[in-house]
C-alpha positions as CSV (number, residue, x, y, z in Angstrom):
1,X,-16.2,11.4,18.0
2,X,-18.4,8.7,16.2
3,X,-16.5,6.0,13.9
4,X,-18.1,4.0,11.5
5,X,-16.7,1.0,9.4
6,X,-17.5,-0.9,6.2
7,X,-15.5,-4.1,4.7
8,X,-15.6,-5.1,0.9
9,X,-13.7,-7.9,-0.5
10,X,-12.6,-8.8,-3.9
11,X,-10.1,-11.1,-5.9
12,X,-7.2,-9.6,-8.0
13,X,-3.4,-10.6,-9.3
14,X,-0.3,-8.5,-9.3
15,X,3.3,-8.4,-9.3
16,X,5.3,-6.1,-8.1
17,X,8.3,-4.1,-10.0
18,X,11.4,-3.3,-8.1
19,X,12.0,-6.6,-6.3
20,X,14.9,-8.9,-6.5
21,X,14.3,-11.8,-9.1
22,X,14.1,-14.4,-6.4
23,X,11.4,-12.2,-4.5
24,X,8.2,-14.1,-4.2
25,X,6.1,-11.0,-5.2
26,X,8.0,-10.5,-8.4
27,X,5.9,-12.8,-10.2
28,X,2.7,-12.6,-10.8
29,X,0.3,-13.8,-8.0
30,X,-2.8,-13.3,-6.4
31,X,-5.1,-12.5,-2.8
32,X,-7.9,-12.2,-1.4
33,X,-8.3,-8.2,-0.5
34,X,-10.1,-6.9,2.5
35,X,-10.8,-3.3,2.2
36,X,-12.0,-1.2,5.4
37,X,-13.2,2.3,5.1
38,X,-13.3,4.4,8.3
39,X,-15.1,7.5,8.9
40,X,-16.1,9.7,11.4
41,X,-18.0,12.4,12.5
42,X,-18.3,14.9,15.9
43,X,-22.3,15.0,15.0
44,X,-24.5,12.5,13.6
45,X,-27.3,12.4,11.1
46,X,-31.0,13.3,12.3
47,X,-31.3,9.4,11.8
48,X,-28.4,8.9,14.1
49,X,-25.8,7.7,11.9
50,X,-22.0,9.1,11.0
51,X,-23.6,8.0,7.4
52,X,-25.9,5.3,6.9
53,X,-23.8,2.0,5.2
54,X,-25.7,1.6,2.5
55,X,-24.2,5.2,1.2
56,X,-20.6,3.3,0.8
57,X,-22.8,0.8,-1.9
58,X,-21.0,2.6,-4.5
59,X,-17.4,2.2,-3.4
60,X,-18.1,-1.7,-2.9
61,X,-19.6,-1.0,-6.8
62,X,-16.6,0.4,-8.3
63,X,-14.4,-2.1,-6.1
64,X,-16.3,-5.0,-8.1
65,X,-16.1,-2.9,-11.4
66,X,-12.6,-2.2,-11.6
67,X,-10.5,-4.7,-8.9
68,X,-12.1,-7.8,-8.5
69,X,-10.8,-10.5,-10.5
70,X,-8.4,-8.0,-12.3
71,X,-4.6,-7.8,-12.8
72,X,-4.0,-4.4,-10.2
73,X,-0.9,-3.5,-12.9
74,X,-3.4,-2.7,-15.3
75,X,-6.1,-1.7,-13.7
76,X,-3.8,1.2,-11.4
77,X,-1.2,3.5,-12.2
78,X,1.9,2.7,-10.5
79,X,3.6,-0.4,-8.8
80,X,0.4,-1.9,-6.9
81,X,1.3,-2.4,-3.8
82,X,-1.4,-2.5,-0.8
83,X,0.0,0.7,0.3
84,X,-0.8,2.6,-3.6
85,X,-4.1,0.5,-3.4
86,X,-5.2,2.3,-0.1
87,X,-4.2,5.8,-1.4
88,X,-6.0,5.1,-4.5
89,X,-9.1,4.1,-2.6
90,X,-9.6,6.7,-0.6
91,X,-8.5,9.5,-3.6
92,X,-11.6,7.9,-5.5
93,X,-13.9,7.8,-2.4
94,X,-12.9,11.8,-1.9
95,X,-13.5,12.7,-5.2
96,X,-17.0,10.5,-5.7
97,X,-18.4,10.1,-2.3
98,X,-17.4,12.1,0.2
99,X,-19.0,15.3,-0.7
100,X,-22.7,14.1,0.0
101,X,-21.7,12.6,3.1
102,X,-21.6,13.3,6.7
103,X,-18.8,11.6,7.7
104,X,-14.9,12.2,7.2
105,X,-12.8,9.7,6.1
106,X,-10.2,9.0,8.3
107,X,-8.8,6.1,7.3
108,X,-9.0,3.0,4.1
109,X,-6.9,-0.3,5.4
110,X,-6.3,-2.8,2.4
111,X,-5.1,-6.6,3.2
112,X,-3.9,-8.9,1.4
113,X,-3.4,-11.6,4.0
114,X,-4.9,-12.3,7.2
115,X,-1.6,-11.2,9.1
116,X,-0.6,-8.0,7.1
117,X,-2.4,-4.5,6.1
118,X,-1.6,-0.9,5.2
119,X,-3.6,1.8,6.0
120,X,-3.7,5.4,4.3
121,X,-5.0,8.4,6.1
122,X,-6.0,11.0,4.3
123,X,-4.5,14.4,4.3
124,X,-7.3,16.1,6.6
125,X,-7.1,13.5,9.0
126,X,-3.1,13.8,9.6
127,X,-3.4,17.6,10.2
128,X,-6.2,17.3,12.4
129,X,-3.5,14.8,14.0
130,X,-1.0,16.8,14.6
């Protein structure tokens, strides 16, 4: 198995619904996001790539479009937490990318510190888990 992976950063504000008062994340605040897409591949590319990076230009695209230097509670159905962020990363990469590529995405990790991340794995790649 071949595993390829491809960081884009951006800016954004939220706050998250559900919390205590006192909870820090209550209010509105911000991060710096890290985003890391994984995918993979049992063959690679006449070229010799899982996909060549310069295919995931248009996730960092729509990243910069729609995220950066946004409020996520607009910009994202639902309370916009770093888990919601990575589902709703990889749903848009499935639905826009990853039928012209070679690769499978197995994974999209979203940070919003240096010391924390969550990770979403797409459907395909927790059956092929189990």
């Amino acid at each position: 198995m071949y595993r390829i992976a491809k960081t884009f950063t951006f800016e954004a504000a939220h706050r998250l619904s559900g919390l205590p008062e006192e909870h820090k994340c209550a209010r509105t605040h911000g991060h710096s996001y890290r985003v890391e897409i994984v995918l993979e591949s049992e063959q690679l590319t006449e070229t010799g790539f899982v996909d060549d990076f310069a295919e995931l230009k248009p996730l960092g695209d729509y990243i910069a479009a729609s995220l950066d230097h946004s409020d996520l509670n607009s910009a994202l159905d639902g309370n916009p937490t770093s888990e919601l962020l990575a589902r709703h990363l990889a749903d848009w990469f499935e639905r826009h990318l990853a039928p012209d590529l070679n690769g499978q995405l197995a994974s999209v990790r979203v940070s919003e510190t240096a010391s924390s991340w969550a990770e979403y794995l797409p459907a395909s790649c927790r059956e092929s888990a189990s």
